[in-house]
Gaussian input, Z-matrix of N, CA and C with variables (Angstrom, degrees):
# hf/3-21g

backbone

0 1
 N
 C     1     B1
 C     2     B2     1     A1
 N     3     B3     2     A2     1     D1
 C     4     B4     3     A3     2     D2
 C     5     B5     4     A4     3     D3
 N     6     B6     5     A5     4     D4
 C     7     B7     6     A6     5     D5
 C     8     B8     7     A7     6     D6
 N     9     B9     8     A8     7     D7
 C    10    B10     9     A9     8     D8
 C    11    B11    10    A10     9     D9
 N    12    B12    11    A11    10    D10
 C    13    B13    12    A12    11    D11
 C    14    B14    13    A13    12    D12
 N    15    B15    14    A14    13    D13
 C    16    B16    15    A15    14    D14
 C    17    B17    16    A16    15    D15
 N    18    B18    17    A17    16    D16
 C    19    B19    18    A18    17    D17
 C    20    B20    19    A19    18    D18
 N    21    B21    20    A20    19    D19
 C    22    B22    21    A21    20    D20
 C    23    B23    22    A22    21    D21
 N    24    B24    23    A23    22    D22
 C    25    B25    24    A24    23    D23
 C    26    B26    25    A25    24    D24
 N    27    B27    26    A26    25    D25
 C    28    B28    27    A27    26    D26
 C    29    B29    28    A28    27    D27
 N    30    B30    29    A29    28    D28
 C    31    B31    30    A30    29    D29
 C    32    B32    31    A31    30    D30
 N    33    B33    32    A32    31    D31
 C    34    B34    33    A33    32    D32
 C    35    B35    34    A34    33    D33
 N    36    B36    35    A35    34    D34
 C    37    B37    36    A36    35    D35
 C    38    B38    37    A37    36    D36
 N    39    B39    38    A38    37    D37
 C    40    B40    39    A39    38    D38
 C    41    B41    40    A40    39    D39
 N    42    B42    41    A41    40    D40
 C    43    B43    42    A42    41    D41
 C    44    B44    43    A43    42    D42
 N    45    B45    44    A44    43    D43
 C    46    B46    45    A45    44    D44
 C    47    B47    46    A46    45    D45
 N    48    B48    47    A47    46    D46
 C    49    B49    48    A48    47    D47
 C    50    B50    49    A49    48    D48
 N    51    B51    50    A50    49    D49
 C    52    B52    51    A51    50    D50
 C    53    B53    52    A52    51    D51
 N    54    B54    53    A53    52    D52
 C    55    B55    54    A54    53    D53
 C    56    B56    55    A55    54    D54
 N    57    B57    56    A56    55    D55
 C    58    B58    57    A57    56    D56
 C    59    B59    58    A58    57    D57
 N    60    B60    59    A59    58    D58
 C    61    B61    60    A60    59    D59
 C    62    B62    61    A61    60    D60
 N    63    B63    62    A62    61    D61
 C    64    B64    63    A63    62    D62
 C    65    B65    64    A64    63    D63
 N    66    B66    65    A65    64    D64
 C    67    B67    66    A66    65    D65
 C    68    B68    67    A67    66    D66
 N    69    B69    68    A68    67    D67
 C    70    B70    69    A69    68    D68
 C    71    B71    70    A70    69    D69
 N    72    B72    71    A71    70    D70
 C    73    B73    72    A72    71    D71
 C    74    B74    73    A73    72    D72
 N    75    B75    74    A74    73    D73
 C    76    B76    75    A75    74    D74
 C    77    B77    76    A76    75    D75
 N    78    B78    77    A77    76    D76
 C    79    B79    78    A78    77    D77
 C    80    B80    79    A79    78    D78
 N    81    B81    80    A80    79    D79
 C    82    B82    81    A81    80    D80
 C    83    B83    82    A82    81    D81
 N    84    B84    83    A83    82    D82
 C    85    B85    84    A84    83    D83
 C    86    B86    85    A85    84    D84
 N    87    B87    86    A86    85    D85
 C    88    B88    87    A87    86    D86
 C    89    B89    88    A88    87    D87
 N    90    B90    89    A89    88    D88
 C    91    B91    90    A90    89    D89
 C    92    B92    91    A91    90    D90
 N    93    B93    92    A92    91    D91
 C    94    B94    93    A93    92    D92
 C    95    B95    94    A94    93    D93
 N    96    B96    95    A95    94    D94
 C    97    B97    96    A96    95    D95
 C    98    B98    97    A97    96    D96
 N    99    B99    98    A98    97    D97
 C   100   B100    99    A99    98    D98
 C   101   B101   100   A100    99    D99
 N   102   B102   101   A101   100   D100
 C   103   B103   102   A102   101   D101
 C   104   B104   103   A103   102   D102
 N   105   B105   104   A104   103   D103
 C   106   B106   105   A105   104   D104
 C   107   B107   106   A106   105   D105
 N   108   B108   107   A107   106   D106
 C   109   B109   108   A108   107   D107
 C   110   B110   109   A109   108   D108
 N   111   B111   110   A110   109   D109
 C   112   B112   111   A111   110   D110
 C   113   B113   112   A112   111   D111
 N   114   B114   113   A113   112   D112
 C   115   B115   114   A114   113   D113
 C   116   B116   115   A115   114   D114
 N   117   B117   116   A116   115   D115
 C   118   B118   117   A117   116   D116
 C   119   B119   118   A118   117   D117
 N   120   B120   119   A119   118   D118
 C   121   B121   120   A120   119   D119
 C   122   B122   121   A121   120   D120
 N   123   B123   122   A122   121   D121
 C   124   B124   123   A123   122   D122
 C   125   B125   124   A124   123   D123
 N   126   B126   125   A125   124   D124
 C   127   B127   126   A126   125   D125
 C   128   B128   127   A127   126   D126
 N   129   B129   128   A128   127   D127
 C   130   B130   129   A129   128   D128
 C   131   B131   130   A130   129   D129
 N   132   B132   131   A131   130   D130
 C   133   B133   132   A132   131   D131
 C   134   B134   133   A133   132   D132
 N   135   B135   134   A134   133   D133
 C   136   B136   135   A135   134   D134
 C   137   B137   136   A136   135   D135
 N   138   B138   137   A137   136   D136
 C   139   B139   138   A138   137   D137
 C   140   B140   139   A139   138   D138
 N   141   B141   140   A140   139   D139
 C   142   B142   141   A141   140   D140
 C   143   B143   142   A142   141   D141
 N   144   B144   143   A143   142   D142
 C   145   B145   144   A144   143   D143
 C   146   B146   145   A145   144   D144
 N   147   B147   146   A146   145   D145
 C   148   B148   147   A147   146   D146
 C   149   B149   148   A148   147   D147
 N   150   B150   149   A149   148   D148
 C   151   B151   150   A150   149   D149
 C   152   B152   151   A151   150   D150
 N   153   B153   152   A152   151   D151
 C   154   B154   153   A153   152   D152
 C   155   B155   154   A154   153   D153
 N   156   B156   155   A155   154   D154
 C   157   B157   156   A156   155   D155
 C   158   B158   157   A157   156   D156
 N   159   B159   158   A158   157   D157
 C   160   B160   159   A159   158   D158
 C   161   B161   160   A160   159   D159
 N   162   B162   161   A161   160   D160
 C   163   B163   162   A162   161   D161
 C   164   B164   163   A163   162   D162
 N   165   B165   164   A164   163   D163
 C   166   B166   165   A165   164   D164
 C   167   B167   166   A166   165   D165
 N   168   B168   167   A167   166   D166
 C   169   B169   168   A168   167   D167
 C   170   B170   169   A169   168   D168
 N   171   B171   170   A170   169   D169
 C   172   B172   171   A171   170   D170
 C   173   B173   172   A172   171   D171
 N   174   B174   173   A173   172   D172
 C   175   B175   174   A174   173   D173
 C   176   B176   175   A175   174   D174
 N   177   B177   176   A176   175   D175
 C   178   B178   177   A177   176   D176
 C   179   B179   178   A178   177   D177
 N   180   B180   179   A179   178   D178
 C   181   B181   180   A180   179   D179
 C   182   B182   181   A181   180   D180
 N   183   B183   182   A182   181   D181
 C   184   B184   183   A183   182   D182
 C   185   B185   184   A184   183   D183
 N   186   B186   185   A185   184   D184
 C   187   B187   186   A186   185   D185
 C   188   B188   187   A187   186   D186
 N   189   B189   188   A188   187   D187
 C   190   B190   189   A189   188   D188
 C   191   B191   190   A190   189   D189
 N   192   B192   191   A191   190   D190
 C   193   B193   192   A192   191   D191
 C   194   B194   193   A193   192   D192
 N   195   B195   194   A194   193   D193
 C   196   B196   195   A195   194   D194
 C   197   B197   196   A196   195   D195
 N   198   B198   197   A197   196   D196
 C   199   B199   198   A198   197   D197
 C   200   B200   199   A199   198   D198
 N   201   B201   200   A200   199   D199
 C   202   B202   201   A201   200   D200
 C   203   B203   202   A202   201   D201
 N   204   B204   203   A203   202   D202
 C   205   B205   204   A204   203   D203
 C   206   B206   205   A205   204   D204
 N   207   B207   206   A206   205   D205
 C   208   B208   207   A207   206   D206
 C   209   B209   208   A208   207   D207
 N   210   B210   209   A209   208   D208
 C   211   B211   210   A210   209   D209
 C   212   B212   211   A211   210   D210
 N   213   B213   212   A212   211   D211
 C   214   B214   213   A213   212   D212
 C   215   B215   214   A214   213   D213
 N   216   B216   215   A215   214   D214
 C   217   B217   216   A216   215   D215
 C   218   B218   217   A217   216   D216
 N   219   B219   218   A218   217   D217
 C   220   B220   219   A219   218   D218
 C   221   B221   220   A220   219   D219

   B1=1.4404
   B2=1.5253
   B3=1.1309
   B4=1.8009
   B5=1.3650
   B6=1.7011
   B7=1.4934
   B8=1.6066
   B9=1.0733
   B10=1.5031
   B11=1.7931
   B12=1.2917
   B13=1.4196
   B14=1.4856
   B15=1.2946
   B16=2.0458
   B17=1.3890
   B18=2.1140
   B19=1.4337
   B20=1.6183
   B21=1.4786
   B22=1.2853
   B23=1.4057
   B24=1.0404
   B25=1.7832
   B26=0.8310
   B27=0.9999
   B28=1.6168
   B29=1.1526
   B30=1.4318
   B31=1.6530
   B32=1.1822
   B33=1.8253
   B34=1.4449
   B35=1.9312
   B36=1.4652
   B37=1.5237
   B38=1.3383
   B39=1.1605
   B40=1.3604
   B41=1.1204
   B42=1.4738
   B43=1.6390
   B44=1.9475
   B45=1.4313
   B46=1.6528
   B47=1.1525
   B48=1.5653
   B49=1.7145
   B50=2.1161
   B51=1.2986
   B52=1.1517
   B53=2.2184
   B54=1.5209
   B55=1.3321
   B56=2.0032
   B57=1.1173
   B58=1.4493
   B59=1.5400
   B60=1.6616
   B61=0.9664
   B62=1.6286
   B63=1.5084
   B64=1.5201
   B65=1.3387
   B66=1.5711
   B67=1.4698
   B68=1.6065
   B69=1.3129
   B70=1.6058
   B71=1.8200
   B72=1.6591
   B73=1.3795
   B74=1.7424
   B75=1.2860
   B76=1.7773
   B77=1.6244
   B78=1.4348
   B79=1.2242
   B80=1.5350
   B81=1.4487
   B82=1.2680
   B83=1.5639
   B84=1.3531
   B85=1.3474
   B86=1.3659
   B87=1.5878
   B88=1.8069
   B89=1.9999
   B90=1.4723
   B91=1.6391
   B92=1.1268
   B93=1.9647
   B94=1.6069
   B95=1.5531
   B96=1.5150
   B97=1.8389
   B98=1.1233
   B99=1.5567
   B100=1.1667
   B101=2.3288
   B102=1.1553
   B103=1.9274
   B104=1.8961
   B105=0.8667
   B106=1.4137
   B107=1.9112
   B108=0.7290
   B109=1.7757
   B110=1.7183
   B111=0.9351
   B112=1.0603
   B113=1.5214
   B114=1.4273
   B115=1.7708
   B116=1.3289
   B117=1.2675
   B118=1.5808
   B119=1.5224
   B120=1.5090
   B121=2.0098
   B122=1.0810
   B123=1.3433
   B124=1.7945
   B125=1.3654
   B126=1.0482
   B127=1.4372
   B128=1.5919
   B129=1.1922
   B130=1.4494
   B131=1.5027
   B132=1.2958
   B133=1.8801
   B134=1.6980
   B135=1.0535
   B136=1.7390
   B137=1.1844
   B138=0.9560
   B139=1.7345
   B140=1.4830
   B141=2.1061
   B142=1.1472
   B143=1.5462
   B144=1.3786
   B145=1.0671
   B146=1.7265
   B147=1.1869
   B148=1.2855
   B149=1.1905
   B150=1.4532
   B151=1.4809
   B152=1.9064
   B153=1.1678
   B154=1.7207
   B155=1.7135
   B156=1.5871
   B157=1.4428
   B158=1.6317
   B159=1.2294
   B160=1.6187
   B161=1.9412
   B162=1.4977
   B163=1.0336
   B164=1.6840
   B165=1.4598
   B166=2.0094
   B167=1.4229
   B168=1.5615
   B169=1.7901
   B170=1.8012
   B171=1.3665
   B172=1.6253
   B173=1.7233
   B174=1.1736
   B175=1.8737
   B176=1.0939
   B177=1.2854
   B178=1.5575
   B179=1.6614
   B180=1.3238
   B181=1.4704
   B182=1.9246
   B183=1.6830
   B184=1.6716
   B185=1.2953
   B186=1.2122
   B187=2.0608
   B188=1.4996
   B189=2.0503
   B190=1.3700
   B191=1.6117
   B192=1.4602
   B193=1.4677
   B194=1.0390
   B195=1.4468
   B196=1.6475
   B197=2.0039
   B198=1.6429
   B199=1.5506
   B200=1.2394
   B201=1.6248
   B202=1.4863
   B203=1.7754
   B204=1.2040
   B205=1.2317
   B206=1.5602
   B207=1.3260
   B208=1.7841
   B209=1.9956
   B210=1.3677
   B211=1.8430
   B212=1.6107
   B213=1.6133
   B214=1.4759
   B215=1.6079
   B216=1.1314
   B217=1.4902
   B218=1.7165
   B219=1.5279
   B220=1.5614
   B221=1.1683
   A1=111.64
   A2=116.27
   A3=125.11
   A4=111.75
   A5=121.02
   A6=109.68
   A7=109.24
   A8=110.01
   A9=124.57
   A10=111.77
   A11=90.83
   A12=85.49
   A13=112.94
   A14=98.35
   A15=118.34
   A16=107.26
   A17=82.13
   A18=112.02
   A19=132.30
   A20=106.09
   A21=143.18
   A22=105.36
   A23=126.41
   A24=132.55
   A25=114.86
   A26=156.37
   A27=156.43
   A28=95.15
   A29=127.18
   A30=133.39
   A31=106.13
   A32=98.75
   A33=92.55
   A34=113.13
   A35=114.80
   A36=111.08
   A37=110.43
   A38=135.73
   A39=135.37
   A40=121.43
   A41=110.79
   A42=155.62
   A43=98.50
   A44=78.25
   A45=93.60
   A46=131.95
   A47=96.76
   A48=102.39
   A49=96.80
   A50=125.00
   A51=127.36
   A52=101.72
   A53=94.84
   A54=100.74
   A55=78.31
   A56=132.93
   A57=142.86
   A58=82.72
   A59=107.23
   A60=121.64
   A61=105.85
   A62=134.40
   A63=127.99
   A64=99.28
   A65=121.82
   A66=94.32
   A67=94.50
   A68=127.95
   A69=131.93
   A70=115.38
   A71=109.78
   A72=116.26
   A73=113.94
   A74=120.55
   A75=115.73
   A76=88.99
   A77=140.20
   A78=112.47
   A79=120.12
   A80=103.32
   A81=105.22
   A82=114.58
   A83=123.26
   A84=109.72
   A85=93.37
   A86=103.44
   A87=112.38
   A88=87.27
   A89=118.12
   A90=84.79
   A91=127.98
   A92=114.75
   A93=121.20
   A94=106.08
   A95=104.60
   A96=97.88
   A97=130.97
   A98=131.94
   A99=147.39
   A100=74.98
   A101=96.69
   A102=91.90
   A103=91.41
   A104=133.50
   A105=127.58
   A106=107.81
   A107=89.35
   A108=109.55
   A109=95.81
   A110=157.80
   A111=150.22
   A112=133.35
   A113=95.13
   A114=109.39
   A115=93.40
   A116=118.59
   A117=113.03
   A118=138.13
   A119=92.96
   A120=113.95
   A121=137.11
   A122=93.58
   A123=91.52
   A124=149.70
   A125=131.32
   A126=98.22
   A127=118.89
   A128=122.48
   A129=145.18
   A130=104.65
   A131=123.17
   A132=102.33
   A133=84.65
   A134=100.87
   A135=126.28
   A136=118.11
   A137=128.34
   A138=144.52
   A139=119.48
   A140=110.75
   A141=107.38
   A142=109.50
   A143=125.14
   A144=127.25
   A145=106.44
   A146=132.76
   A147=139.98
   A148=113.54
   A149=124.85
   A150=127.10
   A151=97.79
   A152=105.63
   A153=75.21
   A154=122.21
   A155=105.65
   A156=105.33
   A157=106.93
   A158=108.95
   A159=122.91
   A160=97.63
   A161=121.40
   A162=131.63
   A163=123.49
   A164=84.04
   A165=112.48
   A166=101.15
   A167=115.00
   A168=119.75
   A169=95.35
   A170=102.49
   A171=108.00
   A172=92.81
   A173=120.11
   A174=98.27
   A175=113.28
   A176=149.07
   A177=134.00
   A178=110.51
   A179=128.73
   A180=99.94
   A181=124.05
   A182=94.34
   A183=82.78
   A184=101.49
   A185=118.81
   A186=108.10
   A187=113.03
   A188=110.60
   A189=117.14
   A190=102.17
   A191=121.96
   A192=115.59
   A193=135.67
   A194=116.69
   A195=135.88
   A196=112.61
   A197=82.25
   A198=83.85
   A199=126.78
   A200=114.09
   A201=110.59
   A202=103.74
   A203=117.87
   A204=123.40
   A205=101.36
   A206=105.07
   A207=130.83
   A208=92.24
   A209=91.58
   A210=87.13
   A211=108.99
   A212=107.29
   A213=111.87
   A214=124.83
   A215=103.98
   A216=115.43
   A217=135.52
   A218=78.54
   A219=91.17
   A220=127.96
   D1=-34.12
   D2=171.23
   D3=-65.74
   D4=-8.84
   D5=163.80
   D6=-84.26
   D7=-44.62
   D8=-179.89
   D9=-45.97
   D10=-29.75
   D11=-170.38
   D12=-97.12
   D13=-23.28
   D14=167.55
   D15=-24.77
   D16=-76.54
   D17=171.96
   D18=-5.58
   D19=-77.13
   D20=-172.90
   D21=-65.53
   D22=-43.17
   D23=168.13
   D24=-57.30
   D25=11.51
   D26=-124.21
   D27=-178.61
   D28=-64.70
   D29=178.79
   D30=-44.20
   D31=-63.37
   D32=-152.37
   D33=-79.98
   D34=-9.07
   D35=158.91
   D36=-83.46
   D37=24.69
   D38=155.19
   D39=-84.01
   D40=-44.10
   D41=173.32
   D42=-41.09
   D43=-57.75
   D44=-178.26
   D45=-63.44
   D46=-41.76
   D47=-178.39
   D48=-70.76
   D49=-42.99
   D50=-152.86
   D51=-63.51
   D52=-29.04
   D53=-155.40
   D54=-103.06
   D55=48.17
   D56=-176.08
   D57=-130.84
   D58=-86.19
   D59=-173.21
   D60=-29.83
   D61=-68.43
   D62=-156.25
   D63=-64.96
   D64=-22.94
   D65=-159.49
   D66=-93.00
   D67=-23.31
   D68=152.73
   D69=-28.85
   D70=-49.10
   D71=175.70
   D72=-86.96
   D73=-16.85
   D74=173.92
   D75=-82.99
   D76=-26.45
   D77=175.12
   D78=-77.07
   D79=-32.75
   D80=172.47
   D81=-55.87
   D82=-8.48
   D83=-154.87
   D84=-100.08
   D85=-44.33
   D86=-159.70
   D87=-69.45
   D88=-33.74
   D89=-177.96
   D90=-59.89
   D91=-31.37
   D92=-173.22
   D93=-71.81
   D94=-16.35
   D95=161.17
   D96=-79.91
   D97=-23.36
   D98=-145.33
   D99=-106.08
   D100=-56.69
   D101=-172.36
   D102=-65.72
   D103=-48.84
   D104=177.85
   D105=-40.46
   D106=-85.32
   D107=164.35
   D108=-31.81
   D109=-71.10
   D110=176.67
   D111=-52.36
   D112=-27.67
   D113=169.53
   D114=-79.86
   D115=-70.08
   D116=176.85
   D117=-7.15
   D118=-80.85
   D119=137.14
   D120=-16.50
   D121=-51.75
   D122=-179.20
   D123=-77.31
   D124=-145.69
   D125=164.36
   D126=-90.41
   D127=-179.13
   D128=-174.90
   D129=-75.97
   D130=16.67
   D131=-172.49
   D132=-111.59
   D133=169.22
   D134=-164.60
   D135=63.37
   D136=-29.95
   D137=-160.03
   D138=90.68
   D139=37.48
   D140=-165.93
   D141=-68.64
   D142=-3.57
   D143=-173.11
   D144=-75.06
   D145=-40.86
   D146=172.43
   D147=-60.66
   D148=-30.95
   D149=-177.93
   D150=-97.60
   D151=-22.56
   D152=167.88
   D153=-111.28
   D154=14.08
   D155=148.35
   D156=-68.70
   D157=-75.18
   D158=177.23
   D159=-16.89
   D160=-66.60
   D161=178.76
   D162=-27.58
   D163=-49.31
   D164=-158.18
   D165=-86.62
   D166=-28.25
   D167=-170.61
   D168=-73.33
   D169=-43.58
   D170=-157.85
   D171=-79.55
   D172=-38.42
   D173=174.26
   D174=-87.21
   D175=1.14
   D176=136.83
   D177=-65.83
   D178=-45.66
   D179=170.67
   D180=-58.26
   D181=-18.61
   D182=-179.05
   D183=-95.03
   D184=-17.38
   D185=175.75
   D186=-68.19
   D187=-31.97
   D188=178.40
   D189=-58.57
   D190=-49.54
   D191=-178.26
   D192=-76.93
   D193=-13.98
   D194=157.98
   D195=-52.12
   D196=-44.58
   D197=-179.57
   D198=-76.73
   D199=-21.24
   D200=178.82
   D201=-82.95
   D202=-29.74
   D203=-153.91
   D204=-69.49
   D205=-35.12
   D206=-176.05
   D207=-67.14
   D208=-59.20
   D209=-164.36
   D210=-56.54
   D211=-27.70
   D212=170.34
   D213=-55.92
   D214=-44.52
   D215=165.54
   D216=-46.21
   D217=-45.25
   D218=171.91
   D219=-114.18

């Protein structure tokens, strides 16, 4: 029974570090939305509006893959 339980220690701080890591990358994601969202917002000079669509498309594809990758896990 002391292998079994070896085992599982190991897993489950693996478990840990992995579900560290995603929630490290959903923050990363919601900030490049929150700065997306803000180019958006703002005003019209430079063409920040084009760079924070561009911004806002690419962190919904990485929040869309955060989320499957997460539901995979569990």
């Amino acid at each position: 029974m002391k292998k079994e339980k070896n085992n599982t220690a190991p897993k489950k701080a693996e478990q840990e570090h992995i579900e560290d890591i995603l929630l490290e990358l959903f923050v990363f994601s919601a900030s490049l939305g929150f700065i997306g969202r803000l180019l958006i917002d703002a005003e019209r000079a430079y063409d920040s509006v084009l760079i924070g669509k561009i911004v806002d498309h690419y962190t919904g594809l990485i929040s869309d893959g955060l989320t499957r990758l997460q539901g995979e896990l569990h």
